[in-house]
DRENTORVO-606637 format. One record per residue (C-alpha): residue in one letter; residue number from 0; x negated, y negated, z. Coordinates in steps of 0.1 Angstrom, whole numbers. Example, Ala and Ser with C-alpha at 12.3 -4.5 7.8 and 13.67 -1.06 7.14 Angstrom:
@aa A | i 0 | xx -123 | yy 45 | zz 78
@aa S | i 1 | xx -137 | yy 11 | zz 71
END
This chain:
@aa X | i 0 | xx -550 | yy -515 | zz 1378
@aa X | i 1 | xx -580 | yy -503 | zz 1363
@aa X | i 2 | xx -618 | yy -503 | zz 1377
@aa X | i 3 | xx -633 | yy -505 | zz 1349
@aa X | i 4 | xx -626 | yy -508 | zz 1309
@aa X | i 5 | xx -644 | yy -491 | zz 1282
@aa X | i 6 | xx -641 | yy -501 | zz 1245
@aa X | i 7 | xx -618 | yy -477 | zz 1224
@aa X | i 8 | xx -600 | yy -462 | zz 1254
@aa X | i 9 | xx -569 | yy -472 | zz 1267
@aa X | i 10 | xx -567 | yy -456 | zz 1301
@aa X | i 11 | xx -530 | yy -461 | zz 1311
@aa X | i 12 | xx -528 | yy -442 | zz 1278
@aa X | i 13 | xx -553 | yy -420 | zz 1278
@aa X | i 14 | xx -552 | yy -422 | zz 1246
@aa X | i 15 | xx -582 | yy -429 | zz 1222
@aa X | i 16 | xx -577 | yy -463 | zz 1203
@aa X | i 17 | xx -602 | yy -467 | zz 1169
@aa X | i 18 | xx -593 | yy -500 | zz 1155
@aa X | i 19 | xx -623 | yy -514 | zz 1171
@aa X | i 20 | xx -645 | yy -486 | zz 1164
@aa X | i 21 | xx -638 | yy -485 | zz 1124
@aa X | i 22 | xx -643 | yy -529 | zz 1126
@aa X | i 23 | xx -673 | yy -520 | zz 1142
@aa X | i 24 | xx -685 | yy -496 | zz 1115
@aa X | i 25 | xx -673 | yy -520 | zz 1088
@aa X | i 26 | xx -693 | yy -545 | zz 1106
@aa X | i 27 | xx -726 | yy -527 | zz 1104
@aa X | i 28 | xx -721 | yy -512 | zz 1066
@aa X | i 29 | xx -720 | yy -553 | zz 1057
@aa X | i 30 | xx -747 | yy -557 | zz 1074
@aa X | i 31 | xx -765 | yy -527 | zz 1057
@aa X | i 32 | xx -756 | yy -537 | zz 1024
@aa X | i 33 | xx -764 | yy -575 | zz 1032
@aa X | i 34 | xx -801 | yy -565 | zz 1043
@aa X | i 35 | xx -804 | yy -544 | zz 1016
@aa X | i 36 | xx -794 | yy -573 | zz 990
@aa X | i 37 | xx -818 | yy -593 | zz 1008
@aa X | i 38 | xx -849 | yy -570 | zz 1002
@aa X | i 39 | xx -841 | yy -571 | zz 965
@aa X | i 40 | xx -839 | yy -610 | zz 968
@aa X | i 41 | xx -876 | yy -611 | zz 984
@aa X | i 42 | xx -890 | yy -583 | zz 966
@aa X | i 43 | xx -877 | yy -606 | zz 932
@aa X | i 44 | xx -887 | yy -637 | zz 943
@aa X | i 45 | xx -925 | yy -623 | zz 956
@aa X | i 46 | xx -928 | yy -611 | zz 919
@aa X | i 47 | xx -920 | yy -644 | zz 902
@aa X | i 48 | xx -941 | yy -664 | zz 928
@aa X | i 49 | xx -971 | yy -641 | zz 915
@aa X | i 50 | xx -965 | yy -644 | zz 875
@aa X | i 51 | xx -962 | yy -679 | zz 883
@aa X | i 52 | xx -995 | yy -692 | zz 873
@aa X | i 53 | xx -990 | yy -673 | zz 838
@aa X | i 54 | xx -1017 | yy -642 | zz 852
@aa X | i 55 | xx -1024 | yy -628 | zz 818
@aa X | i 56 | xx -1050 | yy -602 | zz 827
@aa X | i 57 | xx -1024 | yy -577 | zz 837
@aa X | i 58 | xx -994 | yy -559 | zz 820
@aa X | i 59 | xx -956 | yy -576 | zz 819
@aa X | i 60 | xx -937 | yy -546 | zz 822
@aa X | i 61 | xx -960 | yy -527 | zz 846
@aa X | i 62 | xx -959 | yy -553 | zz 870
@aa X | i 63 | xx -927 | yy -562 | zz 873
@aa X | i 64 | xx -916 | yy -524 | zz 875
@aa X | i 65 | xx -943 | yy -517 | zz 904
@aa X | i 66 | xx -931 | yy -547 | zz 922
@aa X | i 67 | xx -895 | yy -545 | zz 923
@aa X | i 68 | xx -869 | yy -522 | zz 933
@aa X | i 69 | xx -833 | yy -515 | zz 922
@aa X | i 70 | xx -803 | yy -522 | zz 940
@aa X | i 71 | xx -798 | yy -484 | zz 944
@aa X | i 72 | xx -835 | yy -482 | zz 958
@aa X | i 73 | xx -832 | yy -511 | zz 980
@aa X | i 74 | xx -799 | yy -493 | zz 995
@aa X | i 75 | xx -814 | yy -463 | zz 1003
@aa X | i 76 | xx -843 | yy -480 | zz 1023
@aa X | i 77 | xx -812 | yy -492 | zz 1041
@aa X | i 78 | xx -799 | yy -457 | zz 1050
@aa X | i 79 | xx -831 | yy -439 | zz 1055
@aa X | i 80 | xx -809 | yy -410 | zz 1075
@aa X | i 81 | xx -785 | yy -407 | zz 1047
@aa X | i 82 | xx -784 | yy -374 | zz 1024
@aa X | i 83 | xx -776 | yy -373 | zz 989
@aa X | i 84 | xx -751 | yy -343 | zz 987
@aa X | i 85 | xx -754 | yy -318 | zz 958
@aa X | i 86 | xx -729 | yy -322 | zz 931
@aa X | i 87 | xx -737 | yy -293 | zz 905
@aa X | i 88 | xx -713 | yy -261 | zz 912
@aa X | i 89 | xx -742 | yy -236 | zz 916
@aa X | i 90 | xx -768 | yy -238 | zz 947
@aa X | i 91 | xx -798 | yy -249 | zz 935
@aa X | i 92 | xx -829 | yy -219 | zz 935
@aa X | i 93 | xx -866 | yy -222 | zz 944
@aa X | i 94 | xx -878 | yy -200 | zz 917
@aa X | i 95 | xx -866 | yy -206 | zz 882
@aa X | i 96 | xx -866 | yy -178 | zz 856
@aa X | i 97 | xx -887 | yy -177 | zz 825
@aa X | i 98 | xx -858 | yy -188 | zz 803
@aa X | i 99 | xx -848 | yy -216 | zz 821
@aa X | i 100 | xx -880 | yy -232 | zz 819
@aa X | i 101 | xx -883 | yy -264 | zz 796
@aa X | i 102 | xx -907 | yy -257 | zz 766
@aa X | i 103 | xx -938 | yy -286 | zz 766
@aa X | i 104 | xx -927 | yy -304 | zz 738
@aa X | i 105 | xx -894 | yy -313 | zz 757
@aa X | i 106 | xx -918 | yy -324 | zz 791
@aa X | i 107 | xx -939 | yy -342 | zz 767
@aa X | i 108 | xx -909 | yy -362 | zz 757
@aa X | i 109 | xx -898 | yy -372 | zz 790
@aa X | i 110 | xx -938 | yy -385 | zz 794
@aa X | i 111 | xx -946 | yy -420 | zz 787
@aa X | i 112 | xx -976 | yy -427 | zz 760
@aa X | i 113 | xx -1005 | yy -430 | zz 791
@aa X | i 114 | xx -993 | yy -392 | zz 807
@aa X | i 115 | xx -969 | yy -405 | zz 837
@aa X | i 116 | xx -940 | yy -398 | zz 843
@aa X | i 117 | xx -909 | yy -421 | zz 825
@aa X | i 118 | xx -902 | yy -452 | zz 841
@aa X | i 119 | xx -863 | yy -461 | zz 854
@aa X | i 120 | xx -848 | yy -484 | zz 832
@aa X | i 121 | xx -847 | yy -517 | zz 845
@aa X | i 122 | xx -820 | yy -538 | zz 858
@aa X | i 123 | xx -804 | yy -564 | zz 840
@aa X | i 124 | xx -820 | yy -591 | zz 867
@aa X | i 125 | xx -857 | yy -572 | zz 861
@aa X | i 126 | xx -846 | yy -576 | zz 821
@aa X | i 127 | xx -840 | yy -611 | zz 826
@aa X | i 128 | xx -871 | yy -618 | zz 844
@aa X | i 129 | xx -894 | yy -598 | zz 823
@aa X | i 130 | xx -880 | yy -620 | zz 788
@aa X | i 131 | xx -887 | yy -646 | zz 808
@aa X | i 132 | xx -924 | yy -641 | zz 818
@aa X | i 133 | xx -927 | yy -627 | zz 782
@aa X | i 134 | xx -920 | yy -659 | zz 763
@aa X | i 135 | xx -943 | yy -682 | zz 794
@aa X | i 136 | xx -973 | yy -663 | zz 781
@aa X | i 137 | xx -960 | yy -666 | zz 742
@aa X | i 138 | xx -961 | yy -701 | zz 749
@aa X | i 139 | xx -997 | yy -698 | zz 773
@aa X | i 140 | xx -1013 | yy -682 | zz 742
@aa X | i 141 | xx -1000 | yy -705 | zz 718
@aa X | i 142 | xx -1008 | yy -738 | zz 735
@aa X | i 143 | xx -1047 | yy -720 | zz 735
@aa X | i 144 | xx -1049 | yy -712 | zz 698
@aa X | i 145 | xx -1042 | yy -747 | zz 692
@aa X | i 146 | xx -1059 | yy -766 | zz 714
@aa X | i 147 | xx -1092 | yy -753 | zz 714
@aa X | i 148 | xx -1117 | yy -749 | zz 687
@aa X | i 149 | xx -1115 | yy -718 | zz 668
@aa X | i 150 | xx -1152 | yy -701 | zz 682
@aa X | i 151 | xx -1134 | yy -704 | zz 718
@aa X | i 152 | xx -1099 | yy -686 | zz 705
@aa X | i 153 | xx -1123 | yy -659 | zz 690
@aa X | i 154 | xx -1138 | yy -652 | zz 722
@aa X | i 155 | xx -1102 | yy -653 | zz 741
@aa X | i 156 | xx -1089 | yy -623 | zz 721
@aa X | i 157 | xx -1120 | yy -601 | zz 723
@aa X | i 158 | xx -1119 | yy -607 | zz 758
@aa X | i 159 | xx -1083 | yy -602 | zz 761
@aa X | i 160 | xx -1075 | yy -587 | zz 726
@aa X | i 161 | xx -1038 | yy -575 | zz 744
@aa X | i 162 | xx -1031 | yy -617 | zz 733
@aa X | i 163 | xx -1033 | yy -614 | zz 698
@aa X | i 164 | xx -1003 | yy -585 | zz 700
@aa X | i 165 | xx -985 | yy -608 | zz 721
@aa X | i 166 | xx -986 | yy -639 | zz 702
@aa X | i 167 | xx -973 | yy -622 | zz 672
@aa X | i 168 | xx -948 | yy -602 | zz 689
@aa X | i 169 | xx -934 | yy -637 | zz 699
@aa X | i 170 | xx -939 | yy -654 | zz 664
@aa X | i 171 | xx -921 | yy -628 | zz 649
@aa X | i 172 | xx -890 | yy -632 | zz 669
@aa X | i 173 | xx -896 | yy -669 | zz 661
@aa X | i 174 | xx -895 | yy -668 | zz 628
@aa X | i 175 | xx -867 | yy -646 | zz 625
@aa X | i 176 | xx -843 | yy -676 | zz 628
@aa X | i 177 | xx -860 | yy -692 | zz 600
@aa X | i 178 | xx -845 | yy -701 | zz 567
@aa X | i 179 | xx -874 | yy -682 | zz 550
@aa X | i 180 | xx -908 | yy -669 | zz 560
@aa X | i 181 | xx -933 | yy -688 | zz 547
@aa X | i 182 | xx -955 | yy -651 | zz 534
@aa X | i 183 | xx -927 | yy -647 | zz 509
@aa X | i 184 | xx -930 | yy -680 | zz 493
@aa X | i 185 | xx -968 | yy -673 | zz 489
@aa X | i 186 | xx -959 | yy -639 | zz 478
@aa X | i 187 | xx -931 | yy -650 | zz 451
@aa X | i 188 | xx -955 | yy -672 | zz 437
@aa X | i 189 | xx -978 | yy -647 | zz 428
@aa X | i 190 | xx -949 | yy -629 | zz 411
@aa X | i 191 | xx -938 | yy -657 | zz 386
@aa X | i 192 | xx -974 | yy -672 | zz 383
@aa X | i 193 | xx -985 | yy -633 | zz 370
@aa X | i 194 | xx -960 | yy -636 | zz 343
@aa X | i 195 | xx -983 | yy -659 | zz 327
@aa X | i 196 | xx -1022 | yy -644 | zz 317
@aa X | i 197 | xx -1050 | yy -652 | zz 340
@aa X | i 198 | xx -1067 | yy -687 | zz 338
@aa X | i 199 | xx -1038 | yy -697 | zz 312
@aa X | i 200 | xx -1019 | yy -729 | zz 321
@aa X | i 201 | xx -989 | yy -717 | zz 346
@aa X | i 202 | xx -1010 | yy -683 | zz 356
@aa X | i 203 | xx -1032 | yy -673 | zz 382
@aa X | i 204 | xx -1066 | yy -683 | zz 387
@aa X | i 205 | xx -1098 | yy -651 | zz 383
@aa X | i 206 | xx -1133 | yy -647 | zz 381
@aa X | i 207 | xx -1151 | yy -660 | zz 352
@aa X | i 208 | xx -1161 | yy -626 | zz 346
@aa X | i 209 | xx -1139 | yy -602 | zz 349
@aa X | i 210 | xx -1105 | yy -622 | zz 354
@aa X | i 211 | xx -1100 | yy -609 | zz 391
@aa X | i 212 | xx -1080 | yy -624 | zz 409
@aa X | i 213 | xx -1092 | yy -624 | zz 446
@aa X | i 214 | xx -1074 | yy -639 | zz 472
@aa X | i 215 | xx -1089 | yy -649 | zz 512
@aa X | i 216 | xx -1063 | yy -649 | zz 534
@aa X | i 217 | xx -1074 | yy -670 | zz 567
@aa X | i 218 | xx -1058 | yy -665 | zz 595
@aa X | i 219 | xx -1037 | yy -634 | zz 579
@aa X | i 220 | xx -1020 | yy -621 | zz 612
@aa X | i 221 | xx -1006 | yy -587 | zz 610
@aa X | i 222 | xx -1018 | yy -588 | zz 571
@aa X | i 223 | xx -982 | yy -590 | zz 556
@aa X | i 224 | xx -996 | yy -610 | zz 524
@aa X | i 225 | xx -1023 | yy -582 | zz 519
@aa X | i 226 | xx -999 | yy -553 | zz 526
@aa X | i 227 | xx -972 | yy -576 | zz 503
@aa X | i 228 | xx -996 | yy -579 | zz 473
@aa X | i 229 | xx -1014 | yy -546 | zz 473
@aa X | i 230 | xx -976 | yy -529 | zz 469
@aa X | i 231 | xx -966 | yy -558 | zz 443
@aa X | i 232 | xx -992 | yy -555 | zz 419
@aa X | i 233 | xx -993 | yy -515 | zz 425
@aa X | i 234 | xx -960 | yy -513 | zz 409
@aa X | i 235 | xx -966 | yy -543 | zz 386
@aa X | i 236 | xx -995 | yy -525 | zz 371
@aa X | i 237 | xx -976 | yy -490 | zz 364
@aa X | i 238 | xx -948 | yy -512 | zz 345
@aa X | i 239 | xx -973 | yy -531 | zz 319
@aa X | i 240 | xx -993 | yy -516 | zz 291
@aa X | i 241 | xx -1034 | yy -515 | zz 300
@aa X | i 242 | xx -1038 | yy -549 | zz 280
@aa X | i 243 | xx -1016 | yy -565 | zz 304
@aa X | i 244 | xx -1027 | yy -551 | zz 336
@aa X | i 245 | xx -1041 | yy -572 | zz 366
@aa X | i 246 | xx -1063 | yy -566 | zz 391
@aa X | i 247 | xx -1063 | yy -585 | zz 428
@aa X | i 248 | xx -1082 | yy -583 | zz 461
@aa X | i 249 | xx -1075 | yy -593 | zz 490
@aa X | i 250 | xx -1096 | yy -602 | zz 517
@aa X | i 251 | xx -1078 | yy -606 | zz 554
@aa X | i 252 | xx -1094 | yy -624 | zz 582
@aa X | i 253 | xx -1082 | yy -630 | zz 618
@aa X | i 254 | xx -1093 | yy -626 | zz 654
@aa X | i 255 | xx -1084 | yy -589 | zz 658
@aa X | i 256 | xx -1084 | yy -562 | zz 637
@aa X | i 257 | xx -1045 | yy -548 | zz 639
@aa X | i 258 | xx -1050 | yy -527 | zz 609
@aa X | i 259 | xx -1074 | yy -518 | zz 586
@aa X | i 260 | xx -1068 | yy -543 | zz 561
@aa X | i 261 | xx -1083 | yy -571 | zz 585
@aa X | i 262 | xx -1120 | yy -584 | zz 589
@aa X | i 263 | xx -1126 | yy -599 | zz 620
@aa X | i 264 | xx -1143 | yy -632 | zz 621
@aa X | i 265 | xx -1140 | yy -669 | zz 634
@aa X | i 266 | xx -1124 | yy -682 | zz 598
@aa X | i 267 | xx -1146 | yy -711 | zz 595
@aa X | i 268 | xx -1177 | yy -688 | zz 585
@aa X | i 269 | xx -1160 | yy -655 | zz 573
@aa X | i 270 | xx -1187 | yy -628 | zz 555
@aa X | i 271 | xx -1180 | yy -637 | zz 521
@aa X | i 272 | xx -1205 | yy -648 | zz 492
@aa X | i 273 | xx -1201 | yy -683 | zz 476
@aa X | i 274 | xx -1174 | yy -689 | zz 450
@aa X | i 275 | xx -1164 | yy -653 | zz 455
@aa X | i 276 | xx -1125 | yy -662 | zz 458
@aa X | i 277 | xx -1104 | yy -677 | zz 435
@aa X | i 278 | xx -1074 | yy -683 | zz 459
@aa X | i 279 | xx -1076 | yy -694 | zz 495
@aa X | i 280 | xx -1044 | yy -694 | zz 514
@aa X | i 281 | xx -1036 | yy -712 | zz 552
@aa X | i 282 | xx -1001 | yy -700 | zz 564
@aa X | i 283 | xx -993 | yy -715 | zz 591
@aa X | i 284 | xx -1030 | yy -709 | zz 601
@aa X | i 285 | xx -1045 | yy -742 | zz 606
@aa X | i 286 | xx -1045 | yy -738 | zz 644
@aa X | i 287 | xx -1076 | yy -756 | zz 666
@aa X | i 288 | xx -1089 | yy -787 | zz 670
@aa X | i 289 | xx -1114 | yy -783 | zz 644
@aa X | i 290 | xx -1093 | yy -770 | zz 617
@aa X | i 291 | xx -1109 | yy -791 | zz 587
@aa X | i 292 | xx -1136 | yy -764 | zz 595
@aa X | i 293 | xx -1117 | yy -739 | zz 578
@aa X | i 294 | xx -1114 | yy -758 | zz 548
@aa X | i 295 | xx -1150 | yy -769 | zz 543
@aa X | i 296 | xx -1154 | yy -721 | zz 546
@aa X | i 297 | xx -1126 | yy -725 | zz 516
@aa X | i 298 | xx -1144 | yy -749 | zz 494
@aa X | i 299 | xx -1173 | yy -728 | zz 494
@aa X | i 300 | xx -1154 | yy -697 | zz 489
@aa X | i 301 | xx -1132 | yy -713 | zz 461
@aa X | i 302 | xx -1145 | yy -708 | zz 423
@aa X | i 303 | xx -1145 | yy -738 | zz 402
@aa X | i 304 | xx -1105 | yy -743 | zz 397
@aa X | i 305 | xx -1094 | yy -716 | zz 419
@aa X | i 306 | xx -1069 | yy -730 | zz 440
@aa X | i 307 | xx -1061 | yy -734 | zz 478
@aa X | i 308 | xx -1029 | yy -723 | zz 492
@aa X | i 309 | xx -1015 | yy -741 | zz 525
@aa X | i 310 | xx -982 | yy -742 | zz 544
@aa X | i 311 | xx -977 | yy -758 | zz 575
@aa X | i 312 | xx -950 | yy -768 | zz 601
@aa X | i 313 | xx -933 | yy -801 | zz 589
@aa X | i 314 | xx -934 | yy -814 | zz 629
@aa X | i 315 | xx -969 | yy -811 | zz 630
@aa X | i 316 | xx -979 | yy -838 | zz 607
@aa X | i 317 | xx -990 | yy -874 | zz 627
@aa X | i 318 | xx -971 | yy -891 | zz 596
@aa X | i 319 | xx -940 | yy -870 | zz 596
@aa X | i 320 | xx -947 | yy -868 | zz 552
@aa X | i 321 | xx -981 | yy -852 | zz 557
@aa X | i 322 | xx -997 | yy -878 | zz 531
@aa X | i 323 | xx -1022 | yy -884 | zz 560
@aa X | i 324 | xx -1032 | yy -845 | zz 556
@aa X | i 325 | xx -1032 | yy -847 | zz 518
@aa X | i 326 | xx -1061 | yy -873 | zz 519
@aa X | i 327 | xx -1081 | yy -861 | zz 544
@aa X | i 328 | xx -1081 | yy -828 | zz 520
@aa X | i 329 | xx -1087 | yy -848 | zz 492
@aa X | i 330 | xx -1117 | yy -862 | zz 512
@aa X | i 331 | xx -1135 | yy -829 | zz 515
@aa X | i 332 | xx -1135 | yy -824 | zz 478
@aa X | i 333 | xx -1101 | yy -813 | zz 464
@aa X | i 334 | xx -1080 | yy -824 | zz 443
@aa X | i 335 | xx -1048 | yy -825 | zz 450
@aa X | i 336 | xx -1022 | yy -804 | zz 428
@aa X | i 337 | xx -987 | yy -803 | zz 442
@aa X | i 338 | xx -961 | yy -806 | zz 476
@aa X | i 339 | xx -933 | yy -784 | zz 481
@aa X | i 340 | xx -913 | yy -801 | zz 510
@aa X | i 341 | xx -878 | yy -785 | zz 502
@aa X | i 342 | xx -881 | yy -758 | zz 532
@aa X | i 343 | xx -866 | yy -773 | zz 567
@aa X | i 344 | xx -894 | yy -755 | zz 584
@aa X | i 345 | xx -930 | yy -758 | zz 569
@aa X | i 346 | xx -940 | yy -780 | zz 538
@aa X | i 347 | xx -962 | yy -764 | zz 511
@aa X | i 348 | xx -995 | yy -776 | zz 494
@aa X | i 349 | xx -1014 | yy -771 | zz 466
@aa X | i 350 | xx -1051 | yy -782 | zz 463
@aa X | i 351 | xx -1077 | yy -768 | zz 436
@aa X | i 352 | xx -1117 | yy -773 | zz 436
@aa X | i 353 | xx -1124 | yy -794 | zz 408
@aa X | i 354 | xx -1151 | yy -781 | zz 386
@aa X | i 355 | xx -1184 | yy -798 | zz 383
@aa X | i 356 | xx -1180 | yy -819 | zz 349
@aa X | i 357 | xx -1140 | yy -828 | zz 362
@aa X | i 358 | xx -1161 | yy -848 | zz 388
@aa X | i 359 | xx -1184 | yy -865 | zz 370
@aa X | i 360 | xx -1154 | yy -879 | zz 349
@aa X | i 361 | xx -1138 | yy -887 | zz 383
@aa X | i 362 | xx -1170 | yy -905 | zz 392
@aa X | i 363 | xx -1177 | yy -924 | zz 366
@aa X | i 364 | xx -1140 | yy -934 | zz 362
@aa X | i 365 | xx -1143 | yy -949 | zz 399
@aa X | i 366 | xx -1176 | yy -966 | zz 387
@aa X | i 367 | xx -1157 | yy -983 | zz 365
@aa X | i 368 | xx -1130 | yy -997 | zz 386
@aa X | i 369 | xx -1157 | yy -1006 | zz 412
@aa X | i 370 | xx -1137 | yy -982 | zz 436
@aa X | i 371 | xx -1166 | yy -957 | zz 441
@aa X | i 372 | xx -1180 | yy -977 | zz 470
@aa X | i 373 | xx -1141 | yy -981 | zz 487
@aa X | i 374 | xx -1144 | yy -941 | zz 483
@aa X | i 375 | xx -1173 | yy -931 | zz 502
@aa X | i 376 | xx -1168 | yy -961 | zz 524
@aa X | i 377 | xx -1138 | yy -939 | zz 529
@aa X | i 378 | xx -1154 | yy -911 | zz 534
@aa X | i 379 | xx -1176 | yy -925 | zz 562
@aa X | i 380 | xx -1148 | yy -937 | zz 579
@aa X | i 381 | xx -1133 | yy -906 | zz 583
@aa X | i 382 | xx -1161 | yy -885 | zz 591
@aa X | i 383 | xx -1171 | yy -909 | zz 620
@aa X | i 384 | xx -1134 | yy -907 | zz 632
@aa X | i 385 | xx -1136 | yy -875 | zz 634
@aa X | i 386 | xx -1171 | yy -872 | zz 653
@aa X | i 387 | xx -1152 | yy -895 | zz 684
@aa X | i 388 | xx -1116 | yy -875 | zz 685
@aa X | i 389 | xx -1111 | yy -837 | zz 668
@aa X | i 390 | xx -1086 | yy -838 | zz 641
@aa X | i 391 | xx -1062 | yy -812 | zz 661
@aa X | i 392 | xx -1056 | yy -844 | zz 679
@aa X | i 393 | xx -1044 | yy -871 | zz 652
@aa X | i 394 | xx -1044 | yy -856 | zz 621
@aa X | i 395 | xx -1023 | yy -824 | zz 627
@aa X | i 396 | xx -1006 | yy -824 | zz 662
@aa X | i 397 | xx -1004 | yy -789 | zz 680
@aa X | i 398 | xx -975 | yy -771 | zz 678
@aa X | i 399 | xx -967 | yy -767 | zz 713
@aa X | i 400 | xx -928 | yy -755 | zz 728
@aa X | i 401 | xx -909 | yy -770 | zz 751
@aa X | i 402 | xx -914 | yy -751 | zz 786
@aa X | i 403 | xx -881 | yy -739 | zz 800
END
């Protein structure tokens, strides 16, 4: 009988047995691989925990790429002893020759845009979490742009002027699923409306003078309507004989410039003379809580009879029909021209600034009926409900998505 016994020895034997040895080796490579699953997991979870609070001072993709590792990284932390064995057929030299160097262009290549070195792709789980934390601060930004007055969203984006990229990286994808973009409709309009001469019934409205037509687009964005226009009438104008030319301008305003065709400026008081525009156009741009603002800026803009341009998102309006809107823009001194409700997404409106001897007929036509009094009464009314609540908060409601 034996003394003693030793794992993996058989001593009447003497023979070595290494069916516990090789369990005991499986045994630790779970372990290994468990830990090392594990340190992802944390690493993961330490990065969500700190993008929680929608931190939008610092970079998506840099941050989640510092913080995290791959599975491939996590398993070599494991293994620190283990050596990755050469695969190539030839040793690898310390000196290279000449001709075996890589010219600069290709090293410039493999160099991100700020001089470092490529990043590793990310895995799908880093994928995953980045879309994720990218459409949180799509809808962080959004929920600010429309629920605080339009002087406090100018000074958010020149703080932070990264915002305004990622808004509208985010709106774009949105509206990708969309029946139509609402920038087309505008832009098709202005291609059957220039059919027809300037100032005629059916055409486009232009200065007095020299039958201009200049358009102020508020709230532009990345200047699509602009960019859309300039090229329209470019190729418009080398089709038509010099009678039958036309000339338009188009001012862009938002709260960064993207490109050069944009003016910066909170849009309730852009740098533009009085009745210096003769079309004013909102897409999807009435965003704040003091939105009838920006259409106080567009009446003074606005020649007599030039014409302002709005689409909005149909869920937005308090009465689902948006006749509510239509009034209050009636109250600050338009008239009220035509609805275009036929898109699923947005409606379409059509206001123009009456000119001066229009509202003396107006006027005295109220007189008559006695209803000039119910009118400003009216008028009162709505200005003092507006004094106790901002209109972002009953008259258009904030278009705010659903967190996930």
């Amino acid at each position: 009988m034996a003394l003693f016994q030793v794992d993996g020895w058989d001593l009447n034997t003497k023979q070595v047995s290494y069916d516990s040895a090789n369990a005991k080796k499986e045994q630790k490579k779970k372990v290994r691989k468990e830990r090392a699953k594990k340190i992802e997991q944390s690493r993961l979870k330490e990065t969500e925990n700190e993008y929680a609070d929608y931190n939008i001072e610092e970079d998506d993709e840099e941050a989640v790429g510092s913080k995290q590792v791959s599975a491939e990284e996590a398993e070599k932390d494991a293994h620190p002893k283990k050596k990755v064995k050469n695969t190539s057929d030839k040793p690898v030299s310390k000196k290279r020759p000449l001709s075996d160097v890589e010219p600069a262009s290709k090293v410039t290549k493999k160099q991100s845009d700020d001089g470092s070195a490529s990043k590793k792709p990310l895995t799908a789980l880093q994928q995953k979490m980045l879309t994720k934390l990218s459409g949180s601060r799509f809808r962080w930004i959004n929920e600010q742009l429309y629920t605080t007055s339009s002087n406090s969203a100018l000074d958010l984006i020149k703080k932070q002027p990264q915002l305004f990229d990622e808004y509208h990286d985010g709106f774009r994808s949105q509206v990708q699923s969309w029946p139509e973009n609402p920038v087309d409709v505008f832009v098709e309009q202005f291609r059957v409306r220039s059919q027809k001469p300037v100032n005629a019934p059916g055409g486009l409205p232009g200065l007095p003078s020299d039958k201009t037509i200049v358009v102020a687009d508020m709230g532009c964005g990345e200047a699509q309507l602009a960019h859309d226009l300039n090229n329209f009438y470019a190729q418009y104008n080398r089709k038509q004989k010099k009678h039958f030319k036309k000339k338009c301008v188009v001012h862009s305003f938002d709260l960064k410039k993207a490109n050069k065709l944009i003016t910066v400026a909170d849009i309730k008081n852009v740098p533009l003379p009085d009745q210096s525009c003769t079309v004013v156009v909102f897409c999807l741009a009435l965003m704040g809580t003091n939105f009838l603002d920006f259409i106080k800026e567009a009446y003074r803009l606005l020649v007599p009879r030039g014409e302002l341009w709005i689409a909005e998102i149909k869920s937005r309006f308090a009465d689902r029909q948006g006749d509510e809107f239509v009034n209050a823009i009636k109250l600050m001194g338009f008239f009220h021209k035509k609805t275009d409700d036929t898109n699923k997404m947005f409606t379409r409106f059509e206001f123009f600034k009456p000119p001066q001897e229009i509202i003396e007929e107006r006027k005295a036509k109220l007189e008559r009926k006695q209803k000039f009094i119910e009118t400003e009464t009216e008028k009162e009314e709505f200005d003092k409900k507006r004094s106790k609540a901002p209109e972002g908060k009953w008259l258009l409601k904030p278009c705010i998505y659903k967190r996930r």
